[in-house]
N, C-alpha and C positions, 0 to 999 in steps of 0.2 A: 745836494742835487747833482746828478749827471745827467749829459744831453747827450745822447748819442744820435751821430746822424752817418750817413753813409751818400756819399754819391758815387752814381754807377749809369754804365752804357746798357743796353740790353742790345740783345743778339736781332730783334726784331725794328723792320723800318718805322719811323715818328709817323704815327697817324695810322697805323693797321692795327686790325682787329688785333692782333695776338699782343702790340703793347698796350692796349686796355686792357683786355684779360689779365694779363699781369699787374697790373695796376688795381682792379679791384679785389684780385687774390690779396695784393698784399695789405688792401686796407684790412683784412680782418688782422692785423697787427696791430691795431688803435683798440680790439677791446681785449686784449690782454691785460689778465689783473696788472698794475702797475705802472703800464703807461700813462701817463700824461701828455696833452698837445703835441698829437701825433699829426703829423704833417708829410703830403705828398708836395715835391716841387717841382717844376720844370727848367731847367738848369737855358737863363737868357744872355750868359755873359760868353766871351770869346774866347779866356785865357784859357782852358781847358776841353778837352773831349770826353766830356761826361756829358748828360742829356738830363739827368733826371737824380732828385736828392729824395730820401726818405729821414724826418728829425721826429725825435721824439725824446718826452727828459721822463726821467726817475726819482723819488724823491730821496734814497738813497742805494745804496752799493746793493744791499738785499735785494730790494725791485728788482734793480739791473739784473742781477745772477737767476732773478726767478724768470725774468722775460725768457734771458735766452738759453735756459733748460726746458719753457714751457712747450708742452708737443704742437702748439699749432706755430709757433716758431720753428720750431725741429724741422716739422712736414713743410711749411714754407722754403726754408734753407733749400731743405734738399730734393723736392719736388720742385719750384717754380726757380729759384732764386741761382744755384749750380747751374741748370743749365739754359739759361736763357737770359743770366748776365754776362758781359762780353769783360768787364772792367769794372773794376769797383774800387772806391777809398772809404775804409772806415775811421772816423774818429768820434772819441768820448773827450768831454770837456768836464770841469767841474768847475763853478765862480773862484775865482780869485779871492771875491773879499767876501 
């Protein structure tokens, strides 16, 4: 299994039209073949200037590689995601045991 999750700022103010827009663009990332427990979050802690996490896990390596070659990933990326995140951190986990 891998989790990938990412958290990121966007270019747009908390609570305007254009970061929901955003925000429901990217749900159509929860029905790509191979996702599982695809998760929007709103980032409430203080140690960081991030706003906002996207998780999501795979059941293995293949999933993963097919998510992010699949085209509405691709047009995601590079339509909404380029230009209208300010900041981002991605990480992929896999269980330990």
């Amino acid at each position: 299994m891998i989790r990938h999750t990412v958290a990121f700022r966007l270019v747009h103010p908390s609570g305007s039209p254009a970061e929901q827009e955003f925000l429901d663009a990217g749900a159509a990332l929860a029905a790509i073949p191979g996702v599982e427990r695809f998760e929007q979050l709103r980032q409430t802690g203080t140690k960081n200037d991030f706003t906002h996490g996207f998780s999501m896990e795979f059941a293995d390596r293949a999933a993963y590689d097919a998510y992010n070659e699949h085209p509405v990933h691709a047009a995601f990326v590079a339509q909404r995601w380029v230009p209208e995140v300010e900041d981002f951190l991605e990480l992929d986990y896999q269980p330990l045991g």
